[in-house]
C-alpha positions as CSV (number, residue, x, y, z in Angstrom):
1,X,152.2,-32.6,-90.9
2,X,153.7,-34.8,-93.5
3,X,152.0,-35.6,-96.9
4,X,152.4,-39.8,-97.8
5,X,153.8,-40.9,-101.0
6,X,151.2,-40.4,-103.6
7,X,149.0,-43.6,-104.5
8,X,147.5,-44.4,-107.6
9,X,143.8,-45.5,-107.9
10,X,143.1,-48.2,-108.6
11,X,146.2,-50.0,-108.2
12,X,146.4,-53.2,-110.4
13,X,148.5,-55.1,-111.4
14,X,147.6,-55.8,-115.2
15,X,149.6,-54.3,-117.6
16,X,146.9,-53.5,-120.1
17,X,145.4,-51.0,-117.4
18,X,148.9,-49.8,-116.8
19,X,148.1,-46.4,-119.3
20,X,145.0,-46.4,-118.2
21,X,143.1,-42.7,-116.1
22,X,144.0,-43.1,-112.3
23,X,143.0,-41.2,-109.8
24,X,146.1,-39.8,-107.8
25,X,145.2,-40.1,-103.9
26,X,147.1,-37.6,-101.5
27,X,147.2,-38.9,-98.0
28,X,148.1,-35.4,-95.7
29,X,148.3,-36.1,-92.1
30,X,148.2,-32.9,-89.6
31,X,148.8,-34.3,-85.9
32,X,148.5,-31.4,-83.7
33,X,151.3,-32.6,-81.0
34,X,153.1,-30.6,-78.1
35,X,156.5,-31.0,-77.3
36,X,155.7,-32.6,-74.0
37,X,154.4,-35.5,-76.3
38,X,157.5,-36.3,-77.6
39,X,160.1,-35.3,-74.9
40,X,157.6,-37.6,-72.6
41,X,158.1,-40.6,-75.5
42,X,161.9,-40.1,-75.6
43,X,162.6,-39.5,-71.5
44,X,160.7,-42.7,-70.9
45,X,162.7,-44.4,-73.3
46,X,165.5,-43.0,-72.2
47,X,164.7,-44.6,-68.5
48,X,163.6,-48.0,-69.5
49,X,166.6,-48.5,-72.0
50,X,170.2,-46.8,-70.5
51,X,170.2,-48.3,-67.3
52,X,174.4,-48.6,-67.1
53,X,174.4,-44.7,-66.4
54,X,177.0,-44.3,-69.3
55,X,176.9,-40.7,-71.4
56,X,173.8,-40.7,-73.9
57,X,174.0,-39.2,-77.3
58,X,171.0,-38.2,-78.8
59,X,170.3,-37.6,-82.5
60,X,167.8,-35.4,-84.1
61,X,166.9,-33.6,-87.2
62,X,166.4,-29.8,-86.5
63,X,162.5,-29.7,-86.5
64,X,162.0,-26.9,-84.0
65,X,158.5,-27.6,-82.3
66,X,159.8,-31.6,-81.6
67,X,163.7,-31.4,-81.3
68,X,164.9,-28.2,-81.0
69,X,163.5,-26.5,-77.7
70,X,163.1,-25.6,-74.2
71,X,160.7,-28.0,-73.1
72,X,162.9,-31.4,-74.4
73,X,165.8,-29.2,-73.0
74,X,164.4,-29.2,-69.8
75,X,163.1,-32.6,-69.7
76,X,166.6,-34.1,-71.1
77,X,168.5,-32.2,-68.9
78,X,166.1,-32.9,-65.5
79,X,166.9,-36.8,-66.9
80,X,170.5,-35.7,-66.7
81,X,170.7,-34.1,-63.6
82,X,168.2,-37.7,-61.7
83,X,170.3,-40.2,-63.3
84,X,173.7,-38.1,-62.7
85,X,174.7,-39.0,-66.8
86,X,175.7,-37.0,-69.5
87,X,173.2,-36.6,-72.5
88,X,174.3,-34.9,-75.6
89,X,172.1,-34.0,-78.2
90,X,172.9,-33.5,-81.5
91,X,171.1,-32.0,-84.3
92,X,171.4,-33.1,-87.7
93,X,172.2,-30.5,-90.5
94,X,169.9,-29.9,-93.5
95,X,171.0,-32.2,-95.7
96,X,172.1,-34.2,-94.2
97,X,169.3,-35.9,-91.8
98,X,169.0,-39.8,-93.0
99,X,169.2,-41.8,-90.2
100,X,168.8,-45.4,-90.0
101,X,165.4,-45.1,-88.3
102,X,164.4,-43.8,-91.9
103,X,164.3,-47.4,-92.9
104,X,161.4,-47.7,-90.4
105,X,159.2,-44.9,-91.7
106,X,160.0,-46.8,-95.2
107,X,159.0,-50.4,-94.5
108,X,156.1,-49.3,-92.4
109,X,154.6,-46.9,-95.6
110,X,155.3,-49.9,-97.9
111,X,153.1,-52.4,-95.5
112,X,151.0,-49.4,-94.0
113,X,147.7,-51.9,-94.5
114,X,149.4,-53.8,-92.0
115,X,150.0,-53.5,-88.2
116,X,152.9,-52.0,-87.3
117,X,154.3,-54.8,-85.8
118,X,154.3,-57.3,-88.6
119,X,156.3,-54.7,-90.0
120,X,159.7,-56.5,-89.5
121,X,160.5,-60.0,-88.5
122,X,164.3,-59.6,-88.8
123,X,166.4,-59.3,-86.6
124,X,163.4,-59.0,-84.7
125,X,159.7,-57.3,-85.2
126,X,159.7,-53.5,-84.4
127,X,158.3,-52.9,-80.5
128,X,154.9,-51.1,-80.3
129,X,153.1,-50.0,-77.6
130,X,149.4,-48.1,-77.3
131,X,149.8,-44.6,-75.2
132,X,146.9,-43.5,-73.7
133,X,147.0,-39.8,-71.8
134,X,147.9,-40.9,-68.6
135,X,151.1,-42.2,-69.9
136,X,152.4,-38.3,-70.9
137,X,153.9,-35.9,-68.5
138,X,153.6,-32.1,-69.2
139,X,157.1,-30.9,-69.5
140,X,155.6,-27.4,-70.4
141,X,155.1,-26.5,-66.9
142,X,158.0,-28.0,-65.1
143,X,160.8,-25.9,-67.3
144,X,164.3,-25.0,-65.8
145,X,164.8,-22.5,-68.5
146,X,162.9,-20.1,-70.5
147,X,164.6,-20.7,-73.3
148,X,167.5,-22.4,-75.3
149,X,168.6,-19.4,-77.0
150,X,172.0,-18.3,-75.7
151,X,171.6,-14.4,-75.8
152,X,168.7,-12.2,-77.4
153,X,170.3,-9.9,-79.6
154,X,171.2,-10.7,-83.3
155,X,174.9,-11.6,-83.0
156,X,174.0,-14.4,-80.5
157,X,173.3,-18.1,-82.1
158,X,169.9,-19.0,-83.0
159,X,168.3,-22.4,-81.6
160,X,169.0,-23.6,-84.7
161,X,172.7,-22.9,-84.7
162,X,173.5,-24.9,-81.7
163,X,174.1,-28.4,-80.6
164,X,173.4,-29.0,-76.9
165,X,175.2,-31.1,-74.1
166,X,172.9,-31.4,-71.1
167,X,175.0,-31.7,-67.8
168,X,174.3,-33.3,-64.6
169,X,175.2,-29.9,-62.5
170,X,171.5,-28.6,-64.2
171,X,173.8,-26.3,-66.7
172,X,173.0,-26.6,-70.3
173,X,176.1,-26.3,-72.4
174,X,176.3,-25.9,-75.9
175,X,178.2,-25.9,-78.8
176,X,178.3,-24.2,-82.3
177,X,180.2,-27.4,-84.4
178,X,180.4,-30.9,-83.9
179,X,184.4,-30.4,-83.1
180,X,184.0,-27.7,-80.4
181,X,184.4,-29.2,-76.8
């Protein structure tokens, strides 16, 4: 869920009504999606766009039902293991999670009356493209692991303490800081 910037109503433009009562509209959006939704989204991208079978890093903030588990573990590292490349992911610390796909969100709030894809003409106008459910695999059922987590007890790391390399051999590797191997 994710609440939009708030709007004022009405929104005009004279400055006499400037100081004038408005309404403040709150726009919360709740979007019940599973991670198969996105790992499906990302995988698909993954195959249409890195066909030179060089090493893929991936960057994500730490949101744990959409970045940070099994099932986009299992689906990134079943991409490894097909396409015989390396795919790092790497998780974004809090804080420190701008990335320039932010300027996306951003021009598409600003012209959200508009279509997506008038959104930008340059360099060229953002790609869009209608999913229906036949275009999503369920990467829920088809898991490799049961979990991420590298141990079960306390003094193990927690999901979000790792950063994970996914390795054609179907091992999952992981690492604690960006400078560990």
């Amino acid at each position: 869920m994710d609440m939009q910037a708030v709007k004022l109503c009405p929104y005009l433009q004279a400055s006499a009504l400037y100081y004038s009562m408005k309404l403040k509209v709150h726009n919360l959006t709740i979007y019940n999606i599973e991670a198969s939704v996105s790992t499906t989204i990302l995988i698909k991208h993954l195959e249409k766009v890195c066909l030179d079978k060089k090493a893929i890093v991936v960057y994500t903030d730490g949101c744990g039902y959409q970045n940070r588990n099994v099932v986009l573990s299992s689906g990134l590292l079943k991409y490894s293991m097909k396409y015989k490349v390396n795919v790092q992911q790497k998780y974004l610390i809090k804080g420190y999670t701008q990335m320039e796909l932010d300027s996306i969100h951003s021009l598409v709030e600003r012209n959200y009356v508009r279509y997506t894809l008038n959104a930008r003409k340059y360099p060229t106008p953002f790609n869009s493209q209608l999913l229906t459910h036949t275009f999503f695999n369920d990467y829920k059922n088809k898991l490799i692991y049961n979990s991420i987590r590298s141990g079960k007890t306390i003094e193990y790391p927690e999901c979000k303490d790792i950063r994970g390399l996914y390795n054609p051999s179907g091992i999952i590797y992981y690492k604690l800081t960006f400078d560990d191997p």
